[in-house]
N, C-alpha and C positions, 0 to 999 in steps of 0.2 A: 576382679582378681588381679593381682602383681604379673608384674611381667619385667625378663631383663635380657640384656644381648649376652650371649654366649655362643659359643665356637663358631660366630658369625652370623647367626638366627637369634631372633627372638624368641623366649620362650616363656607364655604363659604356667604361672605356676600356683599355688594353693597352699595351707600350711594348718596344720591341728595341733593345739599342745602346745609348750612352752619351751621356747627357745634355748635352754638351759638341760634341757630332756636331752634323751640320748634321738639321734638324728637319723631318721626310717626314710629312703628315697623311696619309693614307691612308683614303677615302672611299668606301664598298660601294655596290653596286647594292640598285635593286628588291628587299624582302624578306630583304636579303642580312644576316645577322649579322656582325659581325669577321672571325671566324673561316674567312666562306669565304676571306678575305687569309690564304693556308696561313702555319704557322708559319717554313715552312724559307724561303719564298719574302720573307717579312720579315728571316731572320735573314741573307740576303742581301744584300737592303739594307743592312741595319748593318752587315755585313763589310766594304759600300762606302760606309762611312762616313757613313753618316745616324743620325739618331737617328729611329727610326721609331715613330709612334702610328698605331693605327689603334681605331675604338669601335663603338658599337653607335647608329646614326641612331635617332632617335625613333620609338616603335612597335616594333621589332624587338630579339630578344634580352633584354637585362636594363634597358637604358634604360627611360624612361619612356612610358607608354604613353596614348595620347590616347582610350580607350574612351568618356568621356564624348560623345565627338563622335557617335560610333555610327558604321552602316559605310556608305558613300555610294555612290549609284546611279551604277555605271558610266557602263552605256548610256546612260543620264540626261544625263553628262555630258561624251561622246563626240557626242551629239545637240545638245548646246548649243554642244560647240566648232567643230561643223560649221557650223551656221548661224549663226554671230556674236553668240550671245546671252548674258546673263550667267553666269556657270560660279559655283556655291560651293559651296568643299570645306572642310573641316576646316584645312589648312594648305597652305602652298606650300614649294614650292625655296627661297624666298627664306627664309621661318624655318628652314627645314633647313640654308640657309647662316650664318644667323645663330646657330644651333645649332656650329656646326663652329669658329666666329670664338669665341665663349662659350667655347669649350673649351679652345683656345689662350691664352685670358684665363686660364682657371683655370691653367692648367698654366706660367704667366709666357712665355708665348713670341710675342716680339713679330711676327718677322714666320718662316713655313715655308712649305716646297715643297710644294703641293697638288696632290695624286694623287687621280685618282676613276676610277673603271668603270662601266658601261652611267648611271645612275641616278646614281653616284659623281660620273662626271664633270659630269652637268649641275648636279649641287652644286659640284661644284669649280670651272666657269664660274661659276656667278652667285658663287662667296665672291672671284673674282677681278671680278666686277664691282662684289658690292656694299661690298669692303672691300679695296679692293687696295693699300692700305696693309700688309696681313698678309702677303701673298703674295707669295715670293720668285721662284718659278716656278711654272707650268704643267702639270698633263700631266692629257690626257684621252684615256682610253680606252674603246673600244666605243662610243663616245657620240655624242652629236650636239646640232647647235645647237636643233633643235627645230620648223625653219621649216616652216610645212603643204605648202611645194610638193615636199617631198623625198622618194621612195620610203618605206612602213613595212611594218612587221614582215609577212611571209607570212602570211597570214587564219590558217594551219592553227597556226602558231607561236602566234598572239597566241591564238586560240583556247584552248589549252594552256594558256599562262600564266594566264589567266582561270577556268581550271576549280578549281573549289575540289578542293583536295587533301583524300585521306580523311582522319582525326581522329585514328587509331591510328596506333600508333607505323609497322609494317609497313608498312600502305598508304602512309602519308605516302612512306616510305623508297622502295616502288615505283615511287611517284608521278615522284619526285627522278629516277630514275635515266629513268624515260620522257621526262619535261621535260629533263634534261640531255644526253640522248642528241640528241633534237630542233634544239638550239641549241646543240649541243657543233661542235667543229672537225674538219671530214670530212678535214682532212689530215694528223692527228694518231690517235695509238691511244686508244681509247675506257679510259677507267679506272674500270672498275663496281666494282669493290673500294673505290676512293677516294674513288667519289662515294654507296655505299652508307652507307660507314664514316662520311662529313663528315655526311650528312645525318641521320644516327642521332644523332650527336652536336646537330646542328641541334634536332632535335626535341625532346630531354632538355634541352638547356640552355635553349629556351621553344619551343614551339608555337603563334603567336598571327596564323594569319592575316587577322584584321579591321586589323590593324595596316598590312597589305602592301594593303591594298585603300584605305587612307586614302592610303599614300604613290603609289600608281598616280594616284588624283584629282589629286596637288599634281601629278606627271607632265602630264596631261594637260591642266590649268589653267593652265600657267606659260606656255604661248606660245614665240615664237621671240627666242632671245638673239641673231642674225647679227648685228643692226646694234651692239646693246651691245658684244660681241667683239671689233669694232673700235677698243675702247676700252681692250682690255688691252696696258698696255705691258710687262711681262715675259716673258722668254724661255720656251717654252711648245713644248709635245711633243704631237701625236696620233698616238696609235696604236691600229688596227682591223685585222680581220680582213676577209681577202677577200673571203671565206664567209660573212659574220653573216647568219643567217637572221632575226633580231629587229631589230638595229638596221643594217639596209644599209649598207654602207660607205661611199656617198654623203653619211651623216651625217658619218662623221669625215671626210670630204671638206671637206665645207661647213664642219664647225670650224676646219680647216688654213686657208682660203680668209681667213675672219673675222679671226683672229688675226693682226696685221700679224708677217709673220716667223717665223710657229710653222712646224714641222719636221714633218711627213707622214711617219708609219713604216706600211706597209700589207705586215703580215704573210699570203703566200699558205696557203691553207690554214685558216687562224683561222676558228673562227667565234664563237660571244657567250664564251666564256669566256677560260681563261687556260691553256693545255697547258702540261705541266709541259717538255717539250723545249723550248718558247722562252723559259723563265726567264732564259737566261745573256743572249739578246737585251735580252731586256726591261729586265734589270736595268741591263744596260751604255748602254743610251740613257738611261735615266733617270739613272743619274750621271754621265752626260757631260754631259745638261740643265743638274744642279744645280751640276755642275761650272764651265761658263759664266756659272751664274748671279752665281756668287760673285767673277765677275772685276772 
């Protein structure tokens, strides 16, 4: 896969569809490499006419990796965000957006439709806050605006997410399939063949969790974007899961709310991932978004 220097890193990237298509970033969660954006579920998109990128965020997969930083105290800074005191982590959302904006520079693309998921989206808010000149549309999924009054993840969920995963190839793999089963979608059928196979591949193409514990910090550190949100004037999509056990639905509530005019899709059943049965959904609101965008 391509790779180019942008906002100082490297960043591995991917690409579906024709470069003459309209232009889909596509933005991962938490830890998440490209690749969990399935192949088929991208060459969808490009069926419907996008020219689709999706890469690898800073830390994770073949991008560039922030080890110098070393790995930062959670609790530390779970502790600080509680009682209002200063938080310092390694980076924020805001260079992760500025990351995403670099990329589109390298790649000549003045302005694209910015897709994110759980961690995706809150990058995809702030690239529509801090450069919304680039962004032609909106869409944020699983995600939330971030504000501290708003329900969070089930103690037992975030627990999980927090546990370091074993170092071998197997355990990692078990690990994946427990974690995914946890915050998978209780109204869809569970796919342990697909989430065994994604994650084996996960692990061989890099294994680097101090990486995912830097981007949980920038997570935790960024604060709440509601009032900024009010500030995106483009045509803009949230869509959650009824069931999120990690990120409560309430969050994409509160995004929809922010967003003057953004579209509220709250799929029953969903929970933090992406079932493969509401692909044809998902795909079809998303190009009707960028379908209006383009009007």
């Amino acid at each position: 896969m391509p790779n180019v220097r942008a906002n100082g890193i490297r960043i591995e990237y991917d690409t579906f569809g024709k470069p003459g298509d309209e232009p889909l970033l596509l933005v991962m969660g938490l830890g998440g490499q490209m690749i969990l954006w399935h192949e088929e579920f991208c060459g969808r998109l490009a069926e419907s006419g996008h020219y689709v990128i999706r890469f690898d965020n800073r830390d994770v997969g073949l991008s560039t990796k922030l080890d110098e930083a070393g790995i930062p105290d959670i609790f530390g800074i779970l502790q600080a965000v509680a009682s209002g005191g200063p938080v310092r982590v390694p980076y924020t959302l805001d260079d992760m957006a500025d990351d995403a904006a670099g990329l589109l520079d390298a790649l000549g693309i003045d302005r694209a439709h910015v897709c994110g998921a759980s961690m995706g989206g809150m990058i995809a808010q702030t690239i529509a806050i801090r450069h919304p000149d680039r962004v032609r549309s909106l869409v944020s999924i699983m995600s939330t605006t971030g504000h501290r009054d708003l329900p969070q993840a089930k103690p037992e969920v975030f627990s999980l997410l927090v546990t370091p995963s074993p170092a071998d190839r197997a355990g990692f793999v078990d690990h994946s399939v427990v974690l995914w089963r946890a915050i998978g979608s209780p109204g869809f059928p569970f796919d342990e063949e697909m989430i065994r196979e994604r994650s084996a591949r996960t692990y061989d193409r890099c294994f680097h969790p101090a990486g995912s514990a830097r981007q949980l910090a920038a997570i935790l550190a960024h604060g709440s974007r509601r009032e900024a949100l009010r500030g995106v004037k483009v045509p803009a999509l949230v869509i959650h899961g009824a069931d999120d056990p990690l990120v409560p639905v309430e969050g994409g509530k509160d995004t929809a709310a922010a967003i003057p005019g953004a579209e509220l899709m709250i799929v029953e059943g969903m929970g933090h991932d992406n079932p493969r049965p509401i692909w044809p959904r998902v795909v079809g609101a998303i190009t009707d978004l960028t379908r209006r965008a383009r009007r």
